[in-house]
N, C-alpha and C positions, 0 to 999 in steps of 0.2 A: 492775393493773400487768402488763405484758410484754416482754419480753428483748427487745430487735433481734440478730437474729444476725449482722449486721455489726458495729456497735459497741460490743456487747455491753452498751450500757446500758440498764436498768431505767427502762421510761416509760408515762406513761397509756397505756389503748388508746385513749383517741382520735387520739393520736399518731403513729397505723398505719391502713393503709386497709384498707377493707374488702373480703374476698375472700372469696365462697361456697366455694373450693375448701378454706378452712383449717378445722380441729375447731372454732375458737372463733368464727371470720366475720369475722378480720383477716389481711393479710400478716404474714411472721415478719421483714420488717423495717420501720424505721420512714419515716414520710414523708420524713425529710428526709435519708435513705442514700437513699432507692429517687430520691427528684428526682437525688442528686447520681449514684447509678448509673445513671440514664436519660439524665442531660447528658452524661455518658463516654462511652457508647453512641451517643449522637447526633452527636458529635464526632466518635469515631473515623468512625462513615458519609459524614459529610458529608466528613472530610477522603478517606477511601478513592472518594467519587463524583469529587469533583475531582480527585482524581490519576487516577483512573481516565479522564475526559473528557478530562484534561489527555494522556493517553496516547493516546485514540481522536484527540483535532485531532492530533497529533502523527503520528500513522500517516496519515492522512488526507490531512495537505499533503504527508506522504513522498510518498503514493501519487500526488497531485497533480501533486507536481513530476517523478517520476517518471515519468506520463503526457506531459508539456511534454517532460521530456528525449528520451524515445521518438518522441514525431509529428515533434520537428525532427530525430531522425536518419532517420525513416522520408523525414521531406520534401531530407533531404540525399543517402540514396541513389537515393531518383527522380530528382532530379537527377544523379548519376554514373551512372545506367540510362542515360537519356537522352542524357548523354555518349556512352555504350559504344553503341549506335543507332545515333545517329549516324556514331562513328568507325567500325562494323562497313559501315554505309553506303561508308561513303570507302575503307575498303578492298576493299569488293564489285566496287566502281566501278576501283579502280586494277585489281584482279585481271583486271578483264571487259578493260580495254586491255589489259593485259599479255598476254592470252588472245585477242587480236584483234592484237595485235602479232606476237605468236607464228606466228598461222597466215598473217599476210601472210609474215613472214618463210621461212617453211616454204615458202608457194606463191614465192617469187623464188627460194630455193635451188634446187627443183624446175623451175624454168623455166628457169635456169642450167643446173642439169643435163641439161635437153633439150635446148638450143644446144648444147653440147659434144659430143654425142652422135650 
């Protein structure tokens, strides 16, 4: 006969497994703490891997959607670049007549001024 140190009840030893590492060559509890202590054990893991998985897809499609959010802004401001290009074009272009307008105007002043002179 031997204690289980869980339940404290007095049982066969064949009621206990066998373990080289004990004085007598049984565990100090009995078969049926140590199944019900190994289902606890297997439960809490299994529940800690799916929350856990459940946490990694969870960051994942963050990161995902995250990714989606980012290329359509990247692809939104190539398109307002390409705006700003463009409109920097349009006003290169007005500048260069304004700066051709300019110096016509400039040579007619000065050509005026030579007539009067």
């Amino acid at each position: 006969m031997k204690k289980c140190k869980i339940c404290q009840e007095e049982k066969d030893i064949n009621d206990f497994y066998k373990s080289h590492l004990s004085k007598d060559g049984h565990r100090g509890t009995c078969k049926k703490c140590y199944v019900k202590k190994s289902n606890d054990i297997r439960k809490v893991k299994r529940t800690e891997t799916v929350s856990d998985l459940d946490n990694k897809i969870k960051l994942i499609i963050s990161k995902d959607e995250t990714i989606i959010i980012l290329k359509q802004r990247i692809s939104e401001l190539e398109q307002e670049n390409i705006k700003i290009k463009e409109n920097a074009k349009k006003i290169g272009m007005i500048a260069f007549e304004i700066s051709k307008k300019n110096i016509e105007l400039e040579e007619r002043v000065k050509a005026l001024e030579d007539r009067q002179t």
